[in-house]
Rosetta silent file (secondary structure, phi, psi, omega in degrees, C-alpha in Angstrom):
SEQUENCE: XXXXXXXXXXXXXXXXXXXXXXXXXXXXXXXXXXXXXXXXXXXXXXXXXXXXXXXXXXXXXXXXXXXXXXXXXXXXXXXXXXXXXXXXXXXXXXXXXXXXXXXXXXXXXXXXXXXXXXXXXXXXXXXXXXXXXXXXXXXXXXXXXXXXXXXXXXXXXXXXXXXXXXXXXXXXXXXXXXXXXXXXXXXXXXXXXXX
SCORE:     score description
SCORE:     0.000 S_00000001
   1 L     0.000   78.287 -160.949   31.185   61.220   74.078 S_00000001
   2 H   -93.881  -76.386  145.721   32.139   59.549   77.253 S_00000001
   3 H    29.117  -72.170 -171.027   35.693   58.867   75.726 S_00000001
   4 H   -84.145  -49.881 -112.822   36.447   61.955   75.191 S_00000001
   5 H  -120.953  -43.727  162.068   35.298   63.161   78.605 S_00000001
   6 H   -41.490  -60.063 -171.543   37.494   60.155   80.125 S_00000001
   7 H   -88.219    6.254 -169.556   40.598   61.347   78.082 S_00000001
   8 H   -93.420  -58.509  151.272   40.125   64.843   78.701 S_00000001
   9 H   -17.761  -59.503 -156.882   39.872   63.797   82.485 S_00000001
  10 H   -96.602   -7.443 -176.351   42.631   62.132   82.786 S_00000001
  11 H   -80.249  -35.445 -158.012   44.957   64.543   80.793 S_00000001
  12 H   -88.079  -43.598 -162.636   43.468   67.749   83.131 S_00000001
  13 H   -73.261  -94.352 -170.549   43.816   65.081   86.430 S_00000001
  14 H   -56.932   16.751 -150.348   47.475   64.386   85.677 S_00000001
  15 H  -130.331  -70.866 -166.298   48.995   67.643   84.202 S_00000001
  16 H   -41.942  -41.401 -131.316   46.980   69.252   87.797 S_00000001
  17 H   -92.164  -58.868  178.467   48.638   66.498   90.020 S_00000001
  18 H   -38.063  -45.880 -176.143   52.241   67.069   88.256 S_00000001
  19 H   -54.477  -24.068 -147.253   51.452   71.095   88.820 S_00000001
  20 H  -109.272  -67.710  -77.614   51.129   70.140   92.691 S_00000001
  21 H  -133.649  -29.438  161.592   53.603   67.582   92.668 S_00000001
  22 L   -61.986  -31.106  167.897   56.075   70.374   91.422 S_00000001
  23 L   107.030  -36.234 -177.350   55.724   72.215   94.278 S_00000001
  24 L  -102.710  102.273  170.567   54.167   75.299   91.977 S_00000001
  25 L   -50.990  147.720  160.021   50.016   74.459   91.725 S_00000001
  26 L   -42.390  152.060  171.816   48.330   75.362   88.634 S_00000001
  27 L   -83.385  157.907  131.473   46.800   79.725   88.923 S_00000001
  28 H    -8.651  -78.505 -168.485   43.283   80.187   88.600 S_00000001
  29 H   -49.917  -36.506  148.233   44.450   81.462   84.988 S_00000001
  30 H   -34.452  -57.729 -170.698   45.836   78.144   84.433 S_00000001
  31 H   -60.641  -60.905 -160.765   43.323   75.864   85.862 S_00000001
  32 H   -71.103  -35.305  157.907   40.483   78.084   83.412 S_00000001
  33 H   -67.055  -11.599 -170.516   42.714   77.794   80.335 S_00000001
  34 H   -81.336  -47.350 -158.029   43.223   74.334   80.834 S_00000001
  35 H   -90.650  -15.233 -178.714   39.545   73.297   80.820 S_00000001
  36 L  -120.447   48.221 -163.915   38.575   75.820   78.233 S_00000001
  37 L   -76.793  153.332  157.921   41.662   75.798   75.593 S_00000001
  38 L   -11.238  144.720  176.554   41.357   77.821   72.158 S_00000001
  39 L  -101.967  -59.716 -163.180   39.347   76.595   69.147 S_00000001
  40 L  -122.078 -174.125 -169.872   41.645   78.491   66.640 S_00000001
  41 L  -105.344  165.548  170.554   44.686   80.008   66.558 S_00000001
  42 L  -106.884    7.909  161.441   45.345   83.386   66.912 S_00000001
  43 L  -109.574  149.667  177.581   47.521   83.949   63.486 S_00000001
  44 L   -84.271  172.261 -175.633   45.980   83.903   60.458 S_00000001
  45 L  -126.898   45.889  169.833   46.763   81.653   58.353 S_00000001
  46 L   -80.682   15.314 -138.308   49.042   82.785   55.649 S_00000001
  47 L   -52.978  145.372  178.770   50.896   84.034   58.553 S_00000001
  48 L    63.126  -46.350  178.039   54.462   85.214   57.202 S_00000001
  49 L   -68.299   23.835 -119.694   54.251   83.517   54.294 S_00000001
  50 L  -173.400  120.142  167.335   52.426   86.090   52.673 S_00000001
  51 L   -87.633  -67.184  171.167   53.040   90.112   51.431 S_00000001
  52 L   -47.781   -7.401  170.662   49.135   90.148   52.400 S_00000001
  53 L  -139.532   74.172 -162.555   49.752   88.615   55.668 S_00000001
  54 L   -64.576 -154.105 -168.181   53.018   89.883   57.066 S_00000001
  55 L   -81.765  144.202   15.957   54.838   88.857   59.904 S_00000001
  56 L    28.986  111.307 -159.008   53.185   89.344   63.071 S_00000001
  57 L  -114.955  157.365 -159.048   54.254   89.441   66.545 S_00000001
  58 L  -129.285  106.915 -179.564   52.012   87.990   69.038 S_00000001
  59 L   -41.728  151.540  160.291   53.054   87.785   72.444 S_00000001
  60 L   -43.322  151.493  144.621   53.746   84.831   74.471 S_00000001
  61 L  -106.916   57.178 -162.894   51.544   82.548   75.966 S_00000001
  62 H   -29.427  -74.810  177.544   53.486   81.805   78.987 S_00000001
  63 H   -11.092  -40.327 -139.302   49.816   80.138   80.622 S_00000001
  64 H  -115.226  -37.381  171.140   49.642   77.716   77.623 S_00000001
  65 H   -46.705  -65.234 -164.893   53.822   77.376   77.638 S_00000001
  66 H   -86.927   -0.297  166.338   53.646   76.089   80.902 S_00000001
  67 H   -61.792  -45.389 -164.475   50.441   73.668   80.688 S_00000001
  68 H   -69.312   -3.778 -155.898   52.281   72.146   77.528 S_00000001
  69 H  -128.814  -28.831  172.834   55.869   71.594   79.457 S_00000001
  70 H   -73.166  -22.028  178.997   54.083   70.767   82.630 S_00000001
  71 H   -62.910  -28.657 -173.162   51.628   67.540   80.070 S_00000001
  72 H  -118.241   22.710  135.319   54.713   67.032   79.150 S_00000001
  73 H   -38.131  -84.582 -166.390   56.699   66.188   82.527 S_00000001
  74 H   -86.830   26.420 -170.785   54.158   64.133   83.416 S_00000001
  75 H  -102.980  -75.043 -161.952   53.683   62.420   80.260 S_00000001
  76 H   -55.862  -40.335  147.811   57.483   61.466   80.496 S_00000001
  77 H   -28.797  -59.751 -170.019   57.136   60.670   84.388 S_00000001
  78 H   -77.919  -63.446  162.153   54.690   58.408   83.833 S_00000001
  79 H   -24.423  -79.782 -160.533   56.944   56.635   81.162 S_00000001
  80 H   -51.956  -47.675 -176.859   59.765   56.415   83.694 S_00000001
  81 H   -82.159  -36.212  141.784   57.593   55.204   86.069 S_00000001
  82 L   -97.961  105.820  168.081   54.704   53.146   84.897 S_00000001
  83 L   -82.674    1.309 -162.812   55.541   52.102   81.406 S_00000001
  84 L   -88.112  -42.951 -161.150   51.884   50.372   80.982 S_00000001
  85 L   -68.363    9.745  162.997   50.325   54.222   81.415 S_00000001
  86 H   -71.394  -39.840  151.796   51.723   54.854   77.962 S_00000001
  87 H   -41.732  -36.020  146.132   48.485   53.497   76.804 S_00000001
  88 H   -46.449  -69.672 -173.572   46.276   55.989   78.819 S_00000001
  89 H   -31.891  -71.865  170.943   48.335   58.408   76.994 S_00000001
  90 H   -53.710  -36.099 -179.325   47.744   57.317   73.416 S_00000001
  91 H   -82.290  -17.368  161.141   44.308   56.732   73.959 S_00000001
  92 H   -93.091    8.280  161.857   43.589   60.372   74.946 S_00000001
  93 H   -44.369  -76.410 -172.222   46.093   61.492   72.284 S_00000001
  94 H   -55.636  -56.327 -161.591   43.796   59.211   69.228 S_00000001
  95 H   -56.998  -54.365  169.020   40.133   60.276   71.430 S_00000001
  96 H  -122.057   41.924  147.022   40.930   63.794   71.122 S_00000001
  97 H   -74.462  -47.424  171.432   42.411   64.077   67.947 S_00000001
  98 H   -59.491  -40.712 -177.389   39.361   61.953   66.355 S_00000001
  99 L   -94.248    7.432 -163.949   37.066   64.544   68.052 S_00000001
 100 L    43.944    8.783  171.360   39.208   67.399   67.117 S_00000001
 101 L   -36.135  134.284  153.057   39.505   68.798   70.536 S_00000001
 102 L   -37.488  -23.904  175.364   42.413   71.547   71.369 S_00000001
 103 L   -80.894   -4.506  145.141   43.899   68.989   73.595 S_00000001
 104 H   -32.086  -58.720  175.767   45.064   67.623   70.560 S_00000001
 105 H   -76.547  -87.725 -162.613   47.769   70.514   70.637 S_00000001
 106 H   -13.253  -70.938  171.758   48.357   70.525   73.784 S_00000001
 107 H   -22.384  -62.653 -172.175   49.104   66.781   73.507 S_00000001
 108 H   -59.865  -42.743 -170.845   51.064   67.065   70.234 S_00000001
 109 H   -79.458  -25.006  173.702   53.638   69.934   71.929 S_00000001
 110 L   -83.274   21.022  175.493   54.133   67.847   74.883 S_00000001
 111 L    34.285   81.627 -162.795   54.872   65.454   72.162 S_00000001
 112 L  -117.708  142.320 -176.840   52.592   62.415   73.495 S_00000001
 113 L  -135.927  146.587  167.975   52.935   60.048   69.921 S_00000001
 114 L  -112.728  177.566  167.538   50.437   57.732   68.894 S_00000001
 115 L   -78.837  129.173  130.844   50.530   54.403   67.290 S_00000001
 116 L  -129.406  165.430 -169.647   50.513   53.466   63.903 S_00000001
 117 L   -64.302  178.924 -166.839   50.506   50.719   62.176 S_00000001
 118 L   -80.676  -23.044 -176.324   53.061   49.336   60.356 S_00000001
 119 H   -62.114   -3.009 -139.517   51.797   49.593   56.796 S_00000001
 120 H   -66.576  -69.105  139.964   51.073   52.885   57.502 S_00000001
 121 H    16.103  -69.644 -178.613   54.585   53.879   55.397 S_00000001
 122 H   -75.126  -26.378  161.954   53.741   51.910   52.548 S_00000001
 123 H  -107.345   17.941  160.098   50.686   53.141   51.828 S_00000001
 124 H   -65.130  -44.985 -170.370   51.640   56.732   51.808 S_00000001
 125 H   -34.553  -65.359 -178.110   54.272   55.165   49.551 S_00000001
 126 H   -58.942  -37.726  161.868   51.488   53.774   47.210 S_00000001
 127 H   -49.192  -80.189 -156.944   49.510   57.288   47.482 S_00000001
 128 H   -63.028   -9.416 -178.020   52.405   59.199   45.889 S_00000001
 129 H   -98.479  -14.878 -172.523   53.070   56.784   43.048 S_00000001
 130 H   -71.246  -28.281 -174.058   49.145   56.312   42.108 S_00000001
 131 H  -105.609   20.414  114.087   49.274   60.297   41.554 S_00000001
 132 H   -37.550  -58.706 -141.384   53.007   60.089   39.941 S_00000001
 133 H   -85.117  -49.382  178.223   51.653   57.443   37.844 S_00000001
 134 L   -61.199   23.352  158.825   48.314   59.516   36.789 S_00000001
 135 L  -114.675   40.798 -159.735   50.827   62.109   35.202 S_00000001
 136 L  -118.918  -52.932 -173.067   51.745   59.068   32.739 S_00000001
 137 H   -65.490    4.088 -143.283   48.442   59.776   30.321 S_00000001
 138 H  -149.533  -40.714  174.565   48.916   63.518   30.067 S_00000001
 139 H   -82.138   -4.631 -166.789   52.515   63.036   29.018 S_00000001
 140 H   -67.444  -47.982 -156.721   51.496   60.026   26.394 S_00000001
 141 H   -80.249  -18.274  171.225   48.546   62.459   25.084 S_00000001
 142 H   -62.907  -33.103 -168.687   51.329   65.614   25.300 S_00000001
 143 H   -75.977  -25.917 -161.744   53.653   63.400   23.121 S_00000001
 144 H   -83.543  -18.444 -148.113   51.037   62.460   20.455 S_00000001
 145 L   141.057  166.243  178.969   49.850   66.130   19.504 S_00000001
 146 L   -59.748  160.900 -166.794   48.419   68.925   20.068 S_00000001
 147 L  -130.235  137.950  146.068   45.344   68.565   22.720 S_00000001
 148 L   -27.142  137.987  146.257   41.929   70.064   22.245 S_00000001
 149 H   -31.172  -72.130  170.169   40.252   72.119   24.874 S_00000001
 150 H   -53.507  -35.747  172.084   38.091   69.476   25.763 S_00000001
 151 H   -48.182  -37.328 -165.831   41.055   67.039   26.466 S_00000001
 152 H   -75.797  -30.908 -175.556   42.837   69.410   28.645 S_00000001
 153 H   -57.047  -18.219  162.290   39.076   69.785   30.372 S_00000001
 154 H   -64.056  -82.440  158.066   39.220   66.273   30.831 S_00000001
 155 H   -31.598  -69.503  170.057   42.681   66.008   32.205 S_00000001
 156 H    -9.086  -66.964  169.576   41.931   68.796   34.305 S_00000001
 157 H   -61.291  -63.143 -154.804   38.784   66.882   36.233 S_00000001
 158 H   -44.979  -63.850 -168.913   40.740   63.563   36.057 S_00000001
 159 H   -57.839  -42.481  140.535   43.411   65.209   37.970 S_00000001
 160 H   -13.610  -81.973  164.552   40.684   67.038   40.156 S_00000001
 161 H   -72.942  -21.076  154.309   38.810   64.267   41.002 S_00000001
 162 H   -78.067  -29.680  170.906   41.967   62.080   41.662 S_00000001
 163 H   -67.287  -27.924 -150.968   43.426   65.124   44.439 S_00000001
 164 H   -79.826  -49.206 -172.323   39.570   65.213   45.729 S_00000001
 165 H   -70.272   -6.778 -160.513   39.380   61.396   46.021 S_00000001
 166 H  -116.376  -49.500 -175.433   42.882   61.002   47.642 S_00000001
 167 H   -44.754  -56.777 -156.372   42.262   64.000   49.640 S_00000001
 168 L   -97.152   -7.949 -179.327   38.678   62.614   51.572 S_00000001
 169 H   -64.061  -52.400 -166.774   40.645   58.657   51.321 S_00000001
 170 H   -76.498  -18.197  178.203   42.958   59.828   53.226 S_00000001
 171 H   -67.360  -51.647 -154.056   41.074   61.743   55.676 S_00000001
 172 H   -67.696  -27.045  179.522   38.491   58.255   56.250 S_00000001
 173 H   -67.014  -48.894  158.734   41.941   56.364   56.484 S_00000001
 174 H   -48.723  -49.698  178.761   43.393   58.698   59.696 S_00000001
 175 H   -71.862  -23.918 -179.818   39.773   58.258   61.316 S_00000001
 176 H   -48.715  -79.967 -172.595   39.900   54.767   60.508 S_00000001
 177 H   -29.347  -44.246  166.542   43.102   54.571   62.250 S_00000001
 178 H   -71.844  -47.080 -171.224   42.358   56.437   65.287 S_00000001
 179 H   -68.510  -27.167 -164.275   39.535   54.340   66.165 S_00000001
 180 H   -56.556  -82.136 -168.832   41.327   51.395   65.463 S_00000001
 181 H   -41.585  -44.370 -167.088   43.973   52.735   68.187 S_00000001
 182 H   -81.819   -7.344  132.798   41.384   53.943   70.618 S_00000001
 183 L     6.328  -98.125  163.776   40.282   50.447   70.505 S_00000001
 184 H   -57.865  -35.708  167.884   43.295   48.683   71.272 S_00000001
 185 H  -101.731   16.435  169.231   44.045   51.106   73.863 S_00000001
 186 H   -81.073  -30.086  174.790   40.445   50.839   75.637 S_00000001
 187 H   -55.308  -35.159 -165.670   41.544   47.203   76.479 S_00000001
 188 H   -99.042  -35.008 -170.300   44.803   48.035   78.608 S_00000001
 189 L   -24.179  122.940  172.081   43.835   51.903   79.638 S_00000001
 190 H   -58.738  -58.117  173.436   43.727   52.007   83.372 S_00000001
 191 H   -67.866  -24.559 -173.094   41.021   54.694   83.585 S_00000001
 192 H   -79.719  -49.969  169.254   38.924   53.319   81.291 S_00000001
 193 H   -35.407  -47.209 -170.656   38.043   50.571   83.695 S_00000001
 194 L   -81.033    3.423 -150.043   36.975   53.032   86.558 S_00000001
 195 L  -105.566    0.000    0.000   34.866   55.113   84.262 S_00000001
């Protein structure tokens, strides 16, 4: 996973340099949360939403507040300043989002955006009308009569098996996508050269 070790690098390199560069260095407590962030969350997760999971207050995480506001200073820096180093950016956005790393979040609250394409729009578009459209037999066969057990057991799966199949399409479509991206941005990425 050299990728990932590259965008993890360079996200840890410039979020430290910005801490220094601020005048306040990353703590210790900082520095060790940075390289080691959370796997999970620490609400469950009907949180709130829920008479079995009521509301729950959790203190801040001031540590994790200011890594995300310092990635995203120098995420915005680097914009002002270098516009080409938006591409380092995106490519450790897509690397670890594709690997599911926590520096995904991190990433996402310092709001770091990746690319997609353009169709991307249209075929969400096309997703919601193919399962709009699959409620077209189930009102034809509601209209004609009464339905059987086995019919609705039928319906049932179809509609199953069309959320299941939409469900893992859409996941292979997002990795698709990411690689695609991490791709395009291993050609201009700056770091990716020295690595």
């Amino acid at each position: 996973m050299p990728d990932l070790d590259t965008a993890l690098g360079f996200v840890t390199r410039r979020i430290e340099q910005e801490a220094t560069r601020s005048g306040e260095p990353l703590t210790d407590v900082q520095r060790f949360l940075l390289n080691n962030l959370p796997t999970y969350s620490a609400l469950p997760q009907g949180w709130g939403s829920d008479p079995e999971f009521p509301l729950v207050l959790v203190p801040r995480d001031t540590a994790y507040e200011r890594l995300c506001t310092i990635a995203k200073v120098a995420h915005d820096s680097d914009l002002r300043l270098n516009p080409p180093s938006a591409i380092d950016w995106e490519f450790a956005a897509a690397v670890s989002k594709l690997h599911h790393h926590p520096m995904s979040w991190l990433l996402h609250w310092a709001r770091v955006k990746e690319r997609r394409p353009w169709w991307d729009r249209w075929l969400l578009i096309a997703a919601a009308l193919l399962f709009i459209l699959s409620f077209l037999p189930l009102m034809l066969l509601a209209g004609s009569g009464p339905l059987t057990r086995l019919q609705w057991t039928g319906i049932g799966a179809g509609y199953a098996t069309v959320s299941v199949l939409a469900y893992f399409a859409s996941r292979w479509i997002e990795e698709w996508q990411l690689k695609q991206n991490i791709k395009k941005c291993r050609r201009g990425c700056a770091f990716t050269a020295i690595t």
